[in-house]
C-alpha positions as a Markdown table, in Angstrom:
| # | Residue | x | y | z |
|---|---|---|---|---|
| 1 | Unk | 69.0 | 182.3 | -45.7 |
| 2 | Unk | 67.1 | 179.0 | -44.6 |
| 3 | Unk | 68.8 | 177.0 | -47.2 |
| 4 | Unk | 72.4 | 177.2 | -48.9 |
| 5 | Unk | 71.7 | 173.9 | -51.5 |
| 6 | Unk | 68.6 | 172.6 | -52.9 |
| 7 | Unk | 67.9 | 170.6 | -55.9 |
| 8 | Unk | 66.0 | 173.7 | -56.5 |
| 9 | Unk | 69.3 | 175.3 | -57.5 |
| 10 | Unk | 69.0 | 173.1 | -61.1 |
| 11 | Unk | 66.5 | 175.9 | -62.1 |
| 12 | Unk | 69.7 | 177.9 | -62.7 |
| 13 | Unk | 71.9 | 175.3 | -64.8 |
| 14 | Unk | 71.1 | 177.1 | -68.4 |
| 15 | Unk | 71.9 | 180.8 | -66.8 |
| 16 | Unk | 74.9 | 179.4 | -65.4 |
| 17 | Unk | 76.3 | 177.4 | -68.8 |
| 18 | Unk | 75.1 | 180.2 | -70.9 |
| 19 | Unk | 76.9 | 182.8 | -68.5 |
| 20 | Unk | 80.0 | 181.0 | -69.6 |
| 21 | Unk | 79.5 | 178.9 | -72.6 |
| 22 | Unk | 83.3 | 177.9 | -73.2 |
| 23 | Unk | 84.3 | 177.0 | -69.9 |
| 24 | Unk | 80.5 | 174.9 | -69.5 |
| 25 | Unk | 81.3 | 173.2 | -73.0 |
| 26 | Unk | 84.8 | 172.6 | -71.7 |
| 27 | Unk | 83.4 | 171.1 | -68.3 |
| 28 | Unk | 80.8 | 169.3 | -70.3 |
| 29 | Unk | 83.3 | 167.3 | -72.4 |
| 30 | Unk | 85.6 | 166.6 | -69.2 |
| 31 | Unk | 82.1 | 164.9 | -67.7 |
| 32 | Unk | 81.3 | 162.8 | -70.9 |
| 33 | Unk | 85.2 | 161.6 | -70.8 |
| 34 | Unk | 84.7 | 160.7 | -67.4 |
| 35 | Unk | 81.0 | 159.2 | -68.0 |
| 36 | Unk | 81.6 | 157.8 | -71.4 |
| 37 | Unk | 81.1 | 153.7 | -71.9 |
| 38 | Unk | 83.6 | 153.2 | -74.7 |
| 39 | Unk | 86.6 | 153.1 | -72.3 |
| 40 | Unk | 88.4 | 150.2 | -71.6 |
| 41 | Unk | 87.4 | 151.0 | -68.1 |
| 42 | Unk | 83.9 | 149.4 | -67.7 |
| 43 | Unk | 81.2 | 151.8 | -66.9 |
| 44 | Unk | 80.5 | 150.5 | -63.2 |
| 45 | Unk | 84.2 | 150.8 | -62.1 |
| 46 | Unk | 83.8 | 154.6 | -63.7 |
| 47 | Unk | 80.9 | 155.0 | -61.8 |
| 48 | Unk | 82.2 | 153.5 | -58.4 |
| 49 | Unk | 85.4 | 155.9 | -59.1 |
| 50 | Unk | 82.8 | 158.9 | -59.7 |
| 51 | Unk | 80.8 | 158.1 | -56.4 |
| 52 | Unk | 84.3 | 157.8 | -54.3 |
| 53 | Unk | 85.5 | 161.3 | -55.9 |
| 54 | Unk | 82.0 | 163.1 | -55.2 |
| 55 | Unk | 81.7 | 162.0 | -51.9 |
| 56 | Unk | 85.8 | 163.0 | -50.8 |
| 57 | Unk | 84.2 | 166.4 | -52.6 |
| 58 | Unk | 81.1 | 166.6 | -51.1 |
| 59 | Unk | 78.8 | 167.3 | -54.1 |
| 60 | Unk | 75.7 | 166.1 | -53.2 |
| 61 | Unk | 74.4 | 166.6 | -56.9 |
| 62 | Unk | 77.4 | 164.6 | -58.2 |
| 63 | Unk | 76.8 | 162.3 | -55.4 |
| 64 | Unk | 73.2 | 161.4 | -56.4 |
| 65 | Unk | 73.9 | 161.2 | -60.0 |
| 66 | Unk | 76.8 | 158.8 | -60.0 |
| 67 | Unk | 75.1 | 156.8 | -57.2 |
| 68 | Unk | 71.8 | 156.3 | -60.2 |
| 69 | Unk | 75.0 | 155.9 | -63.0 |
| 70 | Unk | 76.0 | 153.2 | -60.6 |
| 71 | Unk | 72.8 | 151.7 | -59.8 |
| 72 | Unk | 72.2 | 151.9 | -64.0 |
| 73 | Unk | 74.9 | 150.0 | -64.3 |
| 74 | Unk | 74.6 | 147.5 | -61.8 |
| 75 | Unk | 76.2 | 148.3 | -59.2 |
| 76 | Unk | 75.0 | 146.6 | -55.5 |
| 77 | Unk | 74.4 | 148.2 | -52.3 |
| 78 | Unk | 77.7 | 146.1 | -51.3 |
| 79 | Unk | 79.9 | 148.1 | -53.5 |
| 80 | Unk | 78.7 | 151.4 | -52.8 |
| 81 | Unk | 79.0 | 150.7 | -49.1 |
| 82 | Unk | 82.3 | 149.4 | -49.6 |
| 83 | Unk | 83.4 | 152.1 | -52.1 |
| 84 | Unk | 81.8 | 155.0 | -48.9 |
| 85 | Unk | 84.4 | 153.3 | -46.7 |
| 86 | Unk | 87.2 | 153.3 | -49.2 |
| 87 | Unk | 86.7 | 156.9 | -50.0 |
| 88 | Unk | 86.5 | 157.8 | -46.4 |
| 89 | Unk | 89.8 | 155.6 | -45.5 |
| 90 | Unk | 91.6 | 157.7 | -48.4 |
| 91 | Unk | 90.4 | 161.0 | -47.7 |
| 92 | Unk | 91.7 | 160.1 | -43.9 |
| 93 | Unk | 94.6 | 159.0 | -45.3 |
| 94 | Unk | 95.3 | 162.8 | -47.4 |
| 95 | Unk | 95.0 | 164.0 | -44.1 |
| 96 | Unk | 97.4 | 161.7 | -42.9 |
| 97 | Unk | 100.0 | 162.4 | -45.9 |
| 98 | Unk | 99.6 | 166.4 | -45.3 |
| 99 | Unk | 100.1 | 166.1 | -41.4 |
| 100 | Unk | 103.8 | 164.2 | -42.8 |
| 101 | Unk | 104.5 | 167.7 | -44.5 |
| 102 | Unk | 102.8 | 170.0 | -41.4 |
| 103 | Unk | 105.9 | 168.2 | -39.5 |
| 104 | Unk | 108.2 | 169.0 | -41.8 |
| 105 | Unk | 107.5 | 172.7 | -42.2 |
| 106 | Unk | 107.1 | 172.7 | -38.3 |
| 107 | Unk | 110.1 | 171.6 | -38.4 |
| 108 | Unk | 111.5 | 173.8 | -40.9 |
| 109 | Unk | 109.4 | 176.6 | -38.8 |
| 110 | Unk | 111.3 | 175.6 | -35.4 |
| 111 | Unk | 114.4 | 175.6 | -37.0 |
| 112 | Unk | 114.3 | 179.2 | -38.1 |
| 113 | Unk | 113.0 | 180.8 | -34.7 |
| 114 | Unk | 115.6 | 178.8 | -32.6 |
């Protein structure tokens, strides 16, 4: 396969939703909760969360749709750097928090074969 993800790949969102119509519509109202501009949240703080969240998941299509939500809503290039480097501090710092519990059940581990 010369390519695993390609914005080609939106050709299939109707098979997929209509393949599982609950679970999409489900999905679908989790995304307009998350997206929605009546929260008390305003929409570019929303937006910044969404970019941090898609880029510690790595969805490049969630990635360039909250990056335009973002831009829509004014975000600068400032705050989307600074909101790359805030994601990537936390997602170092999960990493960080679950090497905390890899010592402990080393420990625990050790402990046991001793």
């Amino acid at each position: 396969m010369s390519e695993y993800q390609t914005p080609k790949d939106r050709a299939y969102t109707d098979k997929l939703i209509n393949a599982a119509p609950k679970e999409a519509a489900a999905f679908l109202n989790l995304k307009y909760t998350a997206e929605r501009s009546d929260g008390v949240i305003p929409v570019k703080y929303r937006e910044l969360m969404s970019v941090a969240v898609a880029l510690t998941t790595q969805c490049a299509y969630c990635i360039e749709a909250h990056i335009k939500n973002a831009v829509q809503a004014g975000a600068t290039r400032e705050e989307i750097a600074e909101t790359v480097f805030i994601a990537a501090a936390l997602r170092a710092g999960g990493a960080v928090g679950n090497g905390l519990m890899a010592m402990r059940l080393f420990e625990k581990a050790s402990t046991k074969n001793s």
